[in-house]
C-alpha positions in Angstrom: -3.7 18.2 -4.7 -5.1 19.8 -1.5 -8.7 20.5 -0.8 -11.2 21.8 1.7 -14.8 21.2 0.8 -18.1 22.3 3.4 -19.6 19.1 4.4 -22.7 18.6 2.7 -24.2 17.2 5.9 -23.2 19.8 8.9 -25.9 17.8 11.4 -23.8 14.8 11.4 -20.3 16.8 10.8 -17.5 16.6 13.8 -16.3 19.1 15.9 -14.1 19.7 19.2 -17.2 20.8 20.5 -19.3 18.5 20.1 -18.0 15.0 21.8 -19.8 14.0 24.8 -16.7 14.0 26.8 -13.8 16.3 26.4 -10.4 14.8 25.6 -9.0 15.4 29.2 -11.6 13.0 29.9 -11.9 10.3 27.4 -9.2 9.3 24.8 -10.9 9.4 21.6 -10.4 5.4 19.8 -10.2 4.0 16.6 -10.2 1.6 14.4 -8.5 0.5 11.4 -10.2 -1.6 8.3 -8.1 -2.9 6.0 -8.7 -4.1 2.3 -6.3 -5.5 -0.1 -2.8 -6.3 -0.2 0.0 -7.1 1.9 1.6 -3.4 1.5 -1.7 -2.0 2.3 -1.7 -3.9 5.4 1.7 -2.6 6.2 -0.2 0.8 5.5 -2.4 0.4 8.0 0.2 -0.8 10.8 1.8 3.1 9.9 -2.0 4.6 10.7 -2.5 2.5 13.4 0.9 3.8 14.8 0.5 7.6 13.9 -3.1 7.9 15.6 -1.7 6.5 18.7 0.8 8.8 18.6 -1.8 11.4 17.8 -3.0 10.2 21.2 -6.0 8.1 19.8 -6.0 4.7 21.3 -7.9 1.0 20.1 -11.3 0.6 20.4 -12.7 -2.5 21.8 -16.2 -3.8 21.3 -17.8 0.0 21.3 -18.3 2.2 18.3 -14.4 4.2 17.5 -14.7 7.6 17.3 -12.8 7.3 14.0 -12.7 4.9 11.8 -10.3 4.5 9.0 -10.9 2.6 5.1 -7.7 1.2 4.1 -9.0 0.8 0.5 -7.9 -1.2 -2.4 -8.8 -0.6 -5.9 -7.6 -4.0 -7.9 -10.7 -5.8 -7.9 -14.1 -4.6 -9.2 -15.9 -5.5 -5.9 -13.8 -2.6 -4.2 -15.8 -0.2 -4.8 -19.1 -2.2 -3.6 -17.3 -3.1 -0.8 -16.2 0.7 0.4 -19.4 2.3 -0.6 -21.2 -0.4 1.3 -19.4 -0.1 4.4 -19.8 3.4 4.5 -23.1 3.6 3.8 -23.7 1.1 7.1 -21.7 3.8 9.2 -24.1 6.7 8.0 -26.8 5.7 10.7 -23.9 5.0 13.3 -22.2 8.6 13.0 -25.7 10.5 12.7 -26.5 8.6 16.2 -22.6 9.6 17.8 -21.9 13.2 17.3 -18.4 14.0 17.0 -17.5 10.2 15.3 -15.7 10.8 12.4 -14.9 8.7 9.0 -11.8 8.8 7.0 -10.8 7.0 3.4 -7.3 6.1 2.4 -5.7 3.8 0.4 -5.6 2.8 -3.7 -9.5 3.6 -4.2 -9.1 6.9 -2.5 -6.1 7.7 -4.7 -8.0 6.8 -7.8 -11.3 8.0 -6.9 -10.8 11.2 -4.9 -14.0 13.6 -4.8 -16.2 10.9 -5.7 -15.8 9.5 -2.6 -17.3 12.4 -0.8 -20.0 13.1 -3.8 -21.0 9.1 -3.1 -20.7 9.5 0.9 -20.9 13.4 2.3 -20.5 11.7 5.5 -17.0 11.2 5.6 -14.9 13.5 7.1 -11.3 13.2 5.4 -9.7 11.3 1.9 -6.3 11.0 1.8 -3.7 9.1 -0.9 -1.3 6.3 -1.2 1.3 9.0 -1.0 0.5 11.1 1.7 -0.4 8.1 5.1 1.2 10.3 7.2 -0.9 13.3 6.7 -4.2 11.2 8.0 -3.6 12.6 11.7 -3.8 16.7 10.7 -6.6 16.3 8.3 -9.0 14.4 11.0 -7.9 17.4 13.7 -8.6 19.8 10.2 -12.2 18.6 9.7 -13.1 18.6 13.3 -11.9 22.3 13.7 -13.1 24.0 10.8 -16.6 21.4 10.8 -16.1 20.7 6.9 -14.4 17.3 5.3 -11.3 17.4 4.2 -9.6 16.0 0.7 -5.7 16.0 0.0 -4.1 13.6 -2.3 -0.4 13.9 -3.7 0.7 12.3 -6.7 3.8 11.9 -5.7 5.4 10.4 -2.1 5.8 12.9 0.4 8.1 10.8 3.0 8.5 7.0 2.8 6.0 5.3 4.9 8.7 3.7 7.0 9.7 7.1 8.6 6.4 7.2 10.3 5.2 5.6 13.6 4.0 2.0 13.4 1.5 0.1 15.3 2.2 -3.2 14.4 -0.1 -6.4 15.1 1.4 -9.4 16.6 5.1 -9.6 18.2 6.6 -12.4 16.7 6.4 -11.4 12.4 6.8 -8.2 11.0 6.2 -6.6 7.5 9.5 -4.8 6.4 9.1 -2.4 2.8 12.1 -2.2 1.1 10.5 -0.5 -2.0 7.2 1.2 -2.5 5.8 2.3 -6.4 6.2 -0.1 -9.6 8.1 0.4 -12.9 6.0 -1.9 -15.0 3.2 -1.3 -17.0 0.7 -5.0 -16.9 -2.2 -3.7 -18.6 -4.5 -5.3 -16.3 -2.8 -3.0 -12.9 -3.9 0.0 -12.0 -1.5 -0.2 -9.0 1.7 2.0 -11.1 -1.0 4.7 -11.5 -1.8 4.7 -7.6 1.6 4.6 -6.3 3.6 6.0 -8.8 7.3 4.8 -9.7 9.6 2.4 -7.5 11.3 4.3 -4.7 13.6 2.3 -3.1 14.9 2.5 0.6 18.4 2.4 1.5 19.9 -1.4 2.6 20.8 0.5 6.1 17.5 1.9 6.6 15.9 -1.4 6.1 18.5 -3.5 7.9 18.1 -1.1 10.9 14.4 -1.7 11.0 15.1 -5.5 10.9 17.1 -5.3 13.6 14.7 -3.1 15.7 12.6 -6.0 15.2 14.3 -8.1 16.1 15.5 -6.7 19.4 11.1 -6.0 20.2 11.1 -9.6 20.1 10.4 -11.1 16.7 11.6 -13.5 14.7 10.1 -13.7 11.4 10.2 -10.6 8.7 8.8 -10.4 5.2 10.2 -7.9 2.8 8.0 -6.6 0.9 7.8 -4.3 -2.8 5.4 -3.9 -5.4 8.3 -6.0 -7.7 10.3 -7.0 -4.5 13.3 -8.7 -6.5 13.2 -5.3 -9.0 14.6 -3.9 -5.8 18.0 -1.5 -6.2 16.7 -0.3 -10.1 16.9 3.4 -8.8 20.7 2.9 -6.9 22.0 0.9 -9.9 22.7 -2.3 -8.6 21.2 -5.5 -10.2 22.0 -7.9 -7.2 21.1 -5.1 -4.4 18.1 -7.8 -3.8 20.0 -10.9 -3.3 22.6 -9.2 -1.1 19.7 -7.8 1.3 19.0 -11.5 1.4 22.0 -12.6 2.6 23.0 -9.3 4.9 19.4 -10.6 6.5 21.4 -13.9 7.1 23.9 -11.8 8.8 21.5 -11.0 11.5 21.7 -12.8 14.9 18.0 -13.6 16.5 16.2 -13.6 12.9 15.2 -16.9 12.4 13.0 -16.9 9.3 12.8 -14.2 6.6 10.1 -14.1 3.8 9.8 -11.5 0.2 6.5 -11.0 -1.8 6.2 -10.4 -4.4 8.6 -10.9 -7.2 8.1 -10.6 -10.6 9.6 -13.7 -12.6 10.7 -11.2 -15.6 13.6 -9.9 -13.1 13.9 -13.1 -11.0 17.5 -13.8 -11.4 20.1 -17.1 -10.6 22.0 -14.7 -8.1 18.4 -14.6 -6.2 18.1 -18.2 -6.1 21.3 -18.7 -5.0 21.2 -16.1 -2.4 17.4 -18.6 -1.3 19.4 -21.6 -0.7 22.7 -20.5 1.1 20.7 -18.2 3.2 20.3 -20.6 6.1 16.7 -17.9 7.5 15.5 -17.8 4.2 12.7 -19.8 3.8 12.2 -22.5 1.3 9.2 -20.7 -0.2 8.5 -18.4 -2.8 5.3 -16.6 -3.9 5.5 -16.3 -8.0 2.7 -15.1 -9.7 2.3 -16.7 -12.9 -1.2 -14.4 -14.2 -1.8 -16.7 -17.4 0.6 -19.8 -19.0 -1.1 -18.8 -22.4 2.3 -16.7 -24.3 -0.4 -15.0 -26.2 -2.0 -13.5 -23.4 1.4 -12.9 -21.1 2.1 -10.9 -24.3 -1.4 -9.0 -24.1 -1.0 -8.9 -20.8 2.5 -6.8 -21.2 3.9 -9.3 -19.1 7.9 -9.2 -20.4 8.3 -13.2 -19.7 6.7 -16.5 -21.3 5.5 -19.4 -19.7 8.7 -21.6 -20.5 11.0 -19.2 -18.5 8.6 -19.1 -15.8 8.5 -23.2 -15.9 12.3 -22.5 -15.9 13.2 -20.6 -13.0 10.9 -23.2 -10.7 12.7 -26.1 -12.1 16.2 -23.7 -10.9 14.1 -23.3 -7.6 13.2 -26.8 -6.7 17.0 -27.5 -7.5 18.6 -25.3 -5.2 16.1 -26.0 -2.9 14.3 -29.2 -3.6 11.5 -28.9 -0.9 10.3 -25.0 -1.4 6.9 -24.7 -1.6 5.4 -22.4 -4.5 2.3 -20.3 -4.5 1.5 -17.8 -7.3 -1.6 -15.5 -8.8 -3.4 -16.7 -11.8 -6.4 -13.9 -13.6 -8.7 -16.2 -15.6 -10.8 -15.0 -18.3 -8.5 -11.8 -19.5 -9.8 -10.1 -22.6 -9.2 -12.1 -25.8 -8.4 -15.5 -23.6 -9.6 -18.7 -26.3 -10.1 -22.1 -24.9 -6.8 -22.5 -26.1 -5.2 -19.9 -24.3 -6.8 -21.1 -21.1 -5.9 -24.9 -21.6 -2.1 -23.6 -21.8 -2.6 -22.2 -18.0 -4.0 -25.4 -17.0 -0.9 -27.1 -18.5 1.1 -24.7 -16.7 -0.5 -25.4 -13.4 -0.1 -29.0 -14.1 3.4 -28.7 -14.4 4.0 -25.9 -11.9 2.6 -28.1 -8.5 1.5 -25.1 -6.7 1.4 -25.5 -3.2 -1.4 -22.8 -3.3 -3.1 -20.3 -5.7 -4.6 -17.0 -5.5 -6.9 -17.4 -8.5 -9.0 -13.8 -9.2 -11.7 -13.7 -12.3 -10.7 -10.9 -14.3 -12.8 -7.8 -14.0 -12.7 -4.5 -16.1 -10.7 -1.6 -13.8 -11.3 1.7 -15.6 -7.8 3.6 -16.3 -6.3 0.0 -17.5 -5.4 -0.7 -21.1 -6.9 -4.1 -20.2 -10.6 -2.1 -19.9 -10.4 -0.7 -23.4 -9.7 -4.1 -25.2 -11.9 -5.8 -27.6 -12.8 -9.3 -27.0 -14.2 -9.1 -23.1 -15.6 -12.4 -22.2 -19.2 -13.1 -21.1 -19.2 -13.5 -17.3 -20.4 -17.4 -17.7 -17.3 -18.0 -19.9 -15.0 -16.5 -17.1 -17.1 -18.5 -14.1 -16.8 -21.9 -15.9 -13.1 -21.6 -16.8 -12.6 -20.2 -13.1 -14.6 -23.2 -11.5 -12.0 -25.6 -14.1 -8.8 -23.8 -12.8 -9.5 -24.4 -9.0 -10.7 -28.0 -9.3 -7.5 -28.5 -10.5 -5.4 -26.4 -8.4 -7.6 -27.9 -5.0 -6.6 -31.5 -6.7 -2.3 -30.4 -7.3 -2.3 -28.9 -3.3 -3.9 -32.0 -1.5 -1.6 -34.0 -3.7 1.0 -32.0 -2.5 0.1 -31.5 0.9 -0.2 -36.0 0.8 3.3 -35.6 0.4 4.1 -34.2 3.2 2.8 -37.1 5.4 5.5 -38.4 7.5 7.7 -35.4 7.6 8.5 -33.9 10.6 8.5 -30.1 10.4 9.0 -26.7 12.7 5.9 -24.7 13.0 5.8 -21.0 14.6 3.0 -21.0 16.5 0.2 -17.8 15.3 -2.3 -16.1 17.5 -4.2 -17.3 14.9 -6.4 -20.4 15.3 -8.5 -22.9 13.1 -12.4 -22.7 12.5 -12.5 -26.1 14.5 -9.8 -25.4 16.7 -12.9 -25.0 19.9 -14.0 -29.0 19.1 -10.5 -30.4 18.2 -8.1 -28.9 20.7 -5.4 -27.9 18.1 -3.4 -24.9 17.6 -2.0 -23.2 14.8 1.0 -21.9 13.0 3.1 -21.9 9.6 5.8 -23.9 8.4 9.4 -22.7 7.5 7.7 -23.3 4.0 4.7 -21.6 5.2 2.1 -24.2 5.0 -0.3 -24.0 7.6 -0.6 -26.7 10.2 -2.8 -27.6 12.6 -1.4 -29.7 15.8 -2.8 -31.0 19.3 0.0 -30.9 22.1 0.0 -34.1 23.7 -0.8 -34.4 27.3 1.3 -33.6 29.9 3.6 -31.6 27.8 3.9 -27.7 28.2 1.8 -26.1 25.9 3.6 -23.5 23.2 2.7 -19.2 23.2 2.3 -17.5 19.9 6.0 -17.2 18.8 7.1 -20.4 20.1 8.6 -23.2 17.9 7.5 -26.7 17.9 8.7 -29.5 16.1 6.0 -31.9 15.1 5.1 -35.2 12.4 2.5 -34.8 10.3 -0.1 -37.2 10.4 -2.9 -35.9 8.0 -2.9 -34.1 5.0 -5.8 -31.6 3.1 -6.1 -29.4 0.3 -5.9 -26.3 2.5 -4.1 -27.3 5.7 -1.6 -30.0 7.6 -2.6 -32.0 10.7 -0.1 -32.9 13.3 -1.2 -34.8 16.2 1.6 -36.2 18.3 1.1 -39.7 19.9 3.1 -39.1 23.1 5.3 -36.2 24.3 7.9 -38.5 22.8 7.0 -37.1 19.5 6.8 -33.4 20.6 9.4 -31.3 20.9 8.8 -27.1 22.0 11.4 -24.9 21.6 10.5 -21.3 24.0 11.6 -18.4 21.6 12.3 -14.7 22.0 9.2 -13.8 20.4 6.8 -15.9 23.1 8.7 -14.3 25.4 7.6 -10.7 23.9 4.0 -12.3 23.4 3.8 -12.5 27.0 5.4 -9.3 27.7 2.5 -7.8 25.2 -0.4 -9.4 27.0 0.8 -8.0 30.2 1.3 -4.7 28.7 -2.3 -5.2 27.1 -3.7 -6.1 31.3 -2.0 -3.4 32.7 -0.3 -6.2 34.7 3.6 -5.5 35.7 6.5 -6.9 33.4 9.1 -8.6 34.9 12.2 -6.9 33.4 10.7 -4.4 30.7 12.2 -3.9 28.0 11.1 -5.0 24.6 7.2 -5.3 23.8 6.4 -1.9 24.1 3.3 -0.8 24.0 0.9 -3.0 22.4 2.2 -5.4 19.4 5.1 -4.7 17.9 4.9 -6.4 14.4 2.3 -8.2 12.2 2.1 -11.7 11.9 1.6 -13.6 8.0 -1.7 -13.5 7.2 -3.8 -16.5 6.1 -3.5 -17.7 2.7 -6.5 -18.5 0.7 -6.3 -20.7 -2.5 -9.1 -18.9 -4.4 -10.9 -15.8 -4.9 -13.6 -15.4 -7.0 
């Protein structure tokens, strides 16, 4: 679906005539907002990359010139959210002739004209199919002064083909898959992105290693159902031999998948976890409910005593992993009863973290038509009861970890405190986030660097490590500190001793935080 409709609003539309300065003399900037998941995030890294490329560079601290809405469409607040932002840029493009506004992402593909019925502003919509079309429609609605719709309903060339702009050196994204096969009736994410399409294992083993040679040392493969991947080859156990071909690569310290569905989890996965030696002891499994009756509503083809199963085969193979998982409270139909099984689940489950959503009503689900909604107090109380308890299970488990000496990569990232306590950040191999001083007189790590530290307190939400004495510090300078410097330099214009990897700017995106509950 391609369309060209007149802006509504031709004082505030863009042209090449128009800017203040031509392009000879000022690179036009942008700016990229992000909602959602981790594969929209990965999205945004191929925008990012394809406007540069375009010629476009980052804006800092002044108003972009165009500015991008990576949308999501999974929560009922995304809609508020979009509309809202746009409807704060209104003022800010009327004031800057020849800014421009574009709308991507889930909520694009799913909403499509009524974006530019709700906002006549914006200048181009485009799909979760079609990223790589985002350059040509901005130049298209600057030339012919009208906005510009096109959305596919199909994938016109997998996102990994396209240039990349990634945000941090030392962690990267990797999509092995894109699309999902499954029909939850609570996701509208199938509809959005259509079918699983999956990538080659030499395509995605030679972006690894790309990677890898720019510097970094962590990568996270990720698919809608990442462990579903190899479905459209017609191999069962293509996903636990990516796995282990990722052990096969020299310089790639830690690798990371998300997210799996526990339906198609398999032993030959697990097994491929815990004689990996860069695959980390962590998984992300989202559970949704532990009530049977509502996994079943749901259409969720698993019940809550294979789910309990396959983490008690986790935790054997690999006694100290650290689960996290996604739990919807207050689905349609959801008794007391039903709710008091997930808490029994979570009891039993000792998540290391949760990502706990209220369910709300997404139009084009099954889950919207269903009888039985709940009454918003119902779902706030129950909510409220689920993350008292899962706050209680992750400080317990976090106490646990007192004593234990662990490796942290150190993130760019750093603590709300980190100004009054000193401390910097980073994740362990199982991705808990900890917060360590560097004792003085020792040499004090970059973002990419290793350090191997004790931890002395423990909270719900974080680790503390603070070292005595040097004697109980130990750094270890990695490849990817060495491109963090490299990309700083880059960043100051300042010469590189040596080149080579770094490029320009970042070269991949680093985890991002992980929050225990949304509500």
């Amino acid at each position: 679906m391609s369309l060209t409709i007149p802006s509504p609003a031709s004082g505030t539309s863009t042209s090449a005539t128009t800017d203040t300065a031509s392009p000879a003399a000022r690179q036009r900037t942008y700016q990229v907002r992000t909602f959602g998941c981790q594969m929209n995030v990965h999205d945004s890294e191929r925008m990012a990359g394809m406007l540069e490329d375009a010629g476009y560079v980052p804006a800092s601290g002044e108003h972009a010139d165009v500015v991008v809405f990576n949308t999501c469409a999974v929560r009922e607040n995304a809609d508020n959210k979009l509309y809202g932002n746009l409807g704060m840029l209104a003022p800010v493009k009327a004031a800057n002739p020849g800014m421009q506004i574009a709308v991507g992402g889930c909520l694009a593909q799913k909403d499509r004209e009524t974006i530019l019925k709700k906002a006549p502003w914006v200048d181009a919509v485009f799909g979760t199919h079609n990223v790589g079309a985002l350059p040509a429609l901005l130049e298209r609605a600057r030339h012919n002064n009208e906005a510009q719709l096109e959305i596919l309903e199909s994938l016109d060339v997998f996102p990994s083909t396209l240039p990349t702009k990634r945000d941090s050196v030392y962690s990267g994204w990797v999509s092995i898959s894109v699309g999902c096969n499954n029909t939850c009736t609570f996701c509208i994410v199938p509809a959005l992105r259509g079918k699983e399409k999956d990538r080659r294992p030499g395509d995605i083993l030679a972006e690894i290693q790309a990677l890898v040679d720019d510097g970094a040392i962590e990568v996270t493969l990720l698919g809608q159902n990442v462990n579903s991947y190899g479905v459209e080859f017609g191999d069962r156990q293509a996903f636990s031999k990516l796995l282990r071909a990722c052990g096969e690569i020299e310089g790639l310290e830690r690798v990371r998948f998300t997210s799996p569905h526990p339906a198609a989890f398999t032993d030959d996965v697990i097994d491929a976890m815990a004689e990996t030696p860069n695959v980390m002891p962590q998984l992300h499994m989202p559970l949704q409910s532990g009530s049977d009756k509502v996994l079943k509503d749901m259409k969720r083809s698993y019940r809550s005593t294979k789910f309990l199963g396959i983490l008690d085969k986790v935790r054997e193979r690999i006694p100290h992993a650290a689960i996290s998982t996604d739990i919807i409270v207050g689905f349609p139909g959801e008794t007391e009863e039903d709710f008091q099984a997930t808490l029994d689940v979570v009891e039993k489950s000792r998540f290391a973290t949760a990502f706990t959503f209220q369910y709300s009503k997404r139009p084009g689900t099954p889950a919207a038509d269903l009888p039985d909604q709940l009454p918003k107090a119902v779902v706030q109380e129950r909510f409220e009861r689920l993350t008292a308890l899962q706050d209680r299970i992750a400080a317990e488990e976090n106490a646990r970890q007192l004593g234990r000496q662990v490796e942290v990569m150190v993130t760019a990232q750093a603590g709300r405190k980190s100004e009054e306590t000193h401390r910097l950040s980073g994740r362990s191999q199982d991705q808990r986030l900890v917060h360590f001083s560097v004792p003085e007189g020792a040499e004090k790590p970059r973002p990419g660097d290793l350090v191997t530290v004790t931890i002395t307190e423990a909270a719900a939400f974080h680790l503390v490590a603070d070292p005595a004495s040097a004697a109980d510090y130990s750094l270890r300078r990695s490849r990817a500190g060495d491109a963090w410097d490299r990309s700083q330099a880059d960043s100051c214009g300042a010469p590189v001793a040596g080149g080579g990897a770094g490029g320009k700017g970042g070269v991949s995106l680093g985890m991002p935080a992980l929050p225990v509950r949304r509500s």
